[in-house]
C-alpha positions in Angstrom: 0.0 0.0 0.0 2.8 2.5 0.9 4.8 2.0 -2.7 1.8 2.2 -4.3 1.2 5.6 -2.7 4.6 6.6 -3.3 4.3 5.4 -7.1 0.7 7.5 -7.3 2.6 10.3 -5.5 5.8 9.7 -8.6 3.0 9.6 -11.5 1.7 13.0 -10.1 5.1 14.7 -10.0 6.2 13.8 -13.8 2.4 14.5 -15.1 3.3 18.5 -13.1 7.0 18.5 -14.4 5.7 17.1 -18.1 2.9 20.2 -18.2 5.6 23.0 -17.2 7.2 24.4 -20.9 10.7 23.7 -21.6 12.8 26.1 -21.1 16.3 25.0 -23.1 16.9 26.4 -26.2 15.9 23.1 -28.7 14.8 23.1 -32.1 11.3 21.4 -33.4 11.5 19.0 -35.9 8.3 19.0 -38.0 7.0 15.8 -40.0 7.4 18.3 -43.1 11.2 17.6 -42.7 11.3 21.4 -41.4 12.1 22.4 -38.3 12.2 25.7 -35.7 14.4 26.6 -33.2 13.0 28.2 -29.9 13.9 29.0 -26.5 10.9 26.9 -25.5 8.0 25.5 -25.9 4.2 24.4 -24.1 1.3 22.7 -25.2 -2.0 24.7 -25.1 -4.9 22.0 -26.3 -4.3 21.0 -29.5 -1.6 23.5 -30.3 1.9 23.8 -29.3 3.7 27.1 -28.7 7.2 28.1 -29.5 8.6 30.8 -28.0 11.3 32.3 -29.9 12.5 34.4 -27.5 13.6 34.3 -23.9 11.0 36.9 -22.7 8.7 35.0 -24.2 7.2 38.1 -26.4 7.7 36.1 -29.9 6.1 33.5 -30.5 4.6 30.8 -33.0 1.5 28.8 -32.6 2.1 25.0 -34.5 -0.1 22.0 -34.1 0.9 19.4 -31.8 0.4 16.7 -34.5 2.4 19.0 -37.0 5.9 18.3 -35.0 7.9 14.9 -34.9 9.9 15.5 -31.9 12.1 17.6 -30.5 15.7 17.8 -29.7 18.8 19.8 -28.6 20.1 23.0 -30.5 23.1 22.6 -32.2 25.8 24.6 -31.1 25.9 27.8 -33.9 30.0 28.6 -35.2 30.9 31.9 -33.7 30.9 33.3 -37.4 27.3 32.5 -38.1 25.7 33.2 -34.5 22.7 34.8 -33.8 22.8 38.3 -32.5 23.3 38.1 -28.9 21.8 40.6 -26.7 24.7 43.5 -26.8 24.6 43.2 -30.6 20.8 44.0 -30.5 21.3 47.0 -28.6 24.1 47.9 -30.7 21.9 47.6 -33.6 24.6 45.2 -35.7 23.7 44.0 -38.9 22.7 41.1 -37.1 19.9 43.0 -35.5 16.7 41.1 -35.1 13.5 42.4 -37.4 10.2 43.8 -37.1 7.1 42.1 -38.2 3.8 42.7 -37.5 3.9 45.6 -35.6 7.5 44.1 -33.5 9.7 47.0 -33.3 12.6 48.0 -31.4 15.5 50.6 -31.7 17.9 48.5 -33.3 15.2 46.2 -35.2 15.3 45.4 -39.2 11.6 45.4 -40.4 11.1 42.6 -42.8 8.2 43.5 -44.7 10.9 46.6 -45.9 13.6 44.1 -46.9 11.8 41.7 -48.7 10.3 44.4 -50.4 13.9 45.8 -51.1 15.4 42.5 -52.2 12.0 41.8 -54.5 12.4 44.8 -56.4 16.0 44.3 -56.9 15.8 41.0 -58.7 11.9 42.1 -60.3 9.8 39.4 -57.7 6.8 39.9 -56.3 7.3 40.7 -52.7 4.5 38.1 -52.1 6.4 35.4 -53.8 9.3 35.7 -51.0 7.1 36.0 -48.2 5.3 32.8 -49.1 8.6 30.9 -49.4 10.3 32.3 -46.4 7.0 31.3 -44.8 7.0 27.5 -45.8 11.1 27.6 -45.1 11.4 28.9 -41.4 8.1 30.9 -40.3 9.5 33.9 -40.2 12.5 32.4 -37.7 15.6 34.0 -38.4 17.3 31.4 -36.1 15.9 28.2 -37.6 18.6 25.7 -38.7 16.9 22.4 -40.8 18.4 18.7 -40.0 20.4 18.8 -42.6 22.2 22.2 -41.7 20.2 25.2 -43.6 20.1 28.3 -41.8 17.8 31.4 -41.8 14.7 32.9 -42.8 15.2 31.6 -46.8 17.3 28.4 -45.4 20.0 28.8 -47.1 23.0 25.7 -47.0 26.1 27.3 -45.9 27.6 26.0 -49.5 24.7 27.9 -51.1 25.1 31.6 -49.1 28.8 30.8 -49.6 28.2 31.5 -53.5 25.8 33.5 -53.2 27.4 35.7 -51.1 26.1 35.5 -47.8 28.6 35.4 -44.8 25.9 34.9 -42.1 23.1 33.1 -42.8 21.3 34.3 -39.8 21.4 37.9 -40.8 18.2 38.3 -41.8 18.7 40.9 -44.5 21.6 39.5 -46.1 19.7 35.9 -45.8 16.8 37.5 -47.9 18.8 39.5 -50.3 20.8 35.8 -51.0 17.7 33.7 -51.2 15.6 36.1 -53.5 18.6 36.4 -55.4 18.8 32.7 -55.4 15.0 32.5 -56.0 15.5 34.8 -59.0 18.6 32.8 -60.9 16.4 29.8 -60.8 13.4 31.4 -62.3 15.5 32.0 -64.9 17.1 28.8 -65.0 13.4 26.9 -65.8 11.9 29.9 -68.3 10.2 31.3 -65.3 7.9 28.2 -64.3 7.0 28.6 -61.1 7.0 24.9 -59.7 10.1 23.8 -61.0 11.8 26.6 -59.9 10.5 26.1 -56.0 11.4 22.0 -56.5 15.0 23.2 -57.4 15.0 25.7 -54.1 13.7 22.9 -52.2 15.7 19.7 -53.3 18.0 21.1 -55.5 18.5 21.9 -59.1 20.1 18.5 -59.7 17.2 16.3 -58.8 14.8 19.0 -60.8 16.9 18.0 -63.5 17.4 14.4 -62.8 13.7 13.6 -62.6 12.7 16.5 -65.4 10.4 18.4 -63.2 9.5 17.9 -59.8 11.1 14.8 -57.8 8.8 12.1 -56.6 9.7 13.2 -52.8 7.0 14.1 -50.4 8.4 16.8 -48.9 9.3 18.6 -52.0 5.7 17.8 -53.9 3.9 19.5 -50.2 6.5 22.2 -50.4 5.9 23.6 -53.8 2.0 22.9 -52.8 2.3 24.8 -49.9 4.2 28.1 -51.3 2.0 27.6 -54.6 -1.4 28.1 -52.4 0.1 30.4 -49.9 1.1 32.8 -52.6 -2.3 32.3 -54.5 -4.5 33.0 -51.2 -2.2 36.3 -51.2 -3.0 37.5 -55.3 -6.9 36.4 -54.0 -7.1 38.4 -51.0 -5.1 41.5 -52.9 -7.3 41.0 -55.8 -10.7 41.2 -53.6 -9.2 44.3 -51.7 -8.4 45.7 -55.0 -12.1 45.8 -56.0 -13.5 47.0 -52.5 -10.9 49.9 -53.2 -12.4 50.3 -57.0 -16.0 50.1 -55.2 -15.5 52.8 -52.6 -14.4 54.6 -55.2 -16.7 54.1 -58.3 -19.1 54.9 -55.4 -17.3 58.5 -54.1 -17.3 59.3 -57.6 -21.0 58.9 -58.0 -21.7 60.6 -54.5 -19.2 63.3 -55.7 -21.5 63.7 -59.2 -24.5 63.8 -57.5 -23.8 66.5 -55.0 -22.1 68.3 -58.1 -25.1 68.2 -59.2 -27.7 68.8 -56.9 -25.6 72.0 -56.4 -26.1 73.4 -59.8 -29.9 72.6 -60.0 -30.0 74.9 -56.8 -28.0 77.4 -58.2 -29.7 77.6 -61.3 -32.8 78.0 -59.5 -31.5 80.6 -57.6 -31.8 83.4 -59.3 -35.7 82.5 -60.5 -36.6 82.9 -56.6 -34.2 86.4 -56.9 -36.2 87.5 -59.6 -39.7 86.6 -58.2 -39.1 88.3 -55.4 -37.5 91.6 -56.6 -40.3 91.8 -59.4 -43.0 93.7 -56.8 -39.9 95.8 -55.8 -39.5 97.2 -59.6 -43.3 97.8 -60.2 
């Protein structure tokens, strides 16, 4: 009776220690073959939240059945480190960016350097948003199993030739992949699918396979920056023609007051000249 009080009392203590969040820095792998590094982590229901930063004010919402496991971050080369905290301050080129209303003194705002990088290599700004998306979420820190880095997840071979010296800088990380992004456009006559196969697996298996390789995680890649970046032209295109709506309909509003004004002003003088007529007889 005692042990199995004691063993009742054990079960208690790891079901309170398993419902606290982590608090290591790990990285979590996702059954996508992608994977986000985070300071930690805690289930809420059916979703798990990673917090990408210690004070806990970043953060991304995944579900639970979404991620394979976790496991330890590697330890990051001294030359491609995240920003620590006195670089932040400093506002390095390392700094950490703004998104969605995020802002600090020394922060990068992202939406300005995609839109920077996209207009110097002629992309839409949507485009590299929806891949940078599907590659990291948005996590400047997030390293893949098999060693990309960075928003765009760039190899270290690939930002080597294109340029890059730190993968986790998160403008020259953009700058490289659009760039990258752009060549390979290029490369396939600007189609679209095999260009994002050859970003994800590589232009040699594009090539091998002539088109898109029979992998799974490649096929729900493209899929996923393919619909991504459509749901962005829809909603874009339906804003458009609210715009053109409100204002078609100023327009007309505009017309009729124009208009009502210059019946009553042509009728003005009529009531002038009624009612001076009794005056001049």
């Amino acid at each position: 009776m005692k042990q199995a009080r004691q063993l009742g009392v054990l079960v208690q203590i790891l079901l309170a220690l398993a419902a606290l969040p982590c608090f290591a820095a790990e990285v979590a792998v996702l059954r996508n073959g992608f994977s986000i590094q985070h300071e930690r982590h805690e289930v809420v229901g059916d979703i798990t939240r990673l917090y990408l930063t210690a004070d806990g004010a970043t953060f991304v919402d995944v579900p639970t059945a979404d991620i394979e496991h976790f496991e330890a971050a590697p330890d990051l080369p001294a030359s491609s480190s995240p920003p620590s905290t006195s670089e932040q301050k400093s506002g390095s080129a390392s700094s950490p960016f703004a998104r969605n209303g995020q802002s600090g003194p020394a922060a990068l705002n992202l939406d300005e350097v995609v839109s920077s990088a996209s207009g110097r290599y002629r992309l839409d700004p949507d485009l590299v948003n929806s891949v940078i998306k599907a590659e990291s979420g948005f996590n400047a820190r997030a390293v893949s199993p098999k060693g990309a880095q960075g928003l765009m997840q760039l190899m270290p071979g690939t930002a080597s030739q294109l340029g890059v010296p730190n993968a986790f800088d998160p403008q020259a990380n953009v700058e490289g992949g659009t760039k990258y992004l752009r060549e390979l456009l290029e490369r396939y006559n600007f189609d679209l699918v095999k260009a994002l196969a050859a970003y994800n697996a590589g232009p040699q298996r594009v090539e091998q396979f002539g088109g898109v390789p029979p992998y799974y995680e490649t096929r729900a890649y493209v899929a996923r920056v393919v619909r991504d970046f459509n749901k962005k032209k829809v909603a874009q295109g339906k804003a458009d023609a609210r715009s053109s709506q409100k204002s078609a309909s100023s327009k007309q509003g505009s017309a009729k007051t124009q208009d009502s004004a210059g019946k009553a002003a042509s009728s003005s003088p009529a009531r002038a000249k009624a009612s001076a007529a009794p005056a001049n007889e």
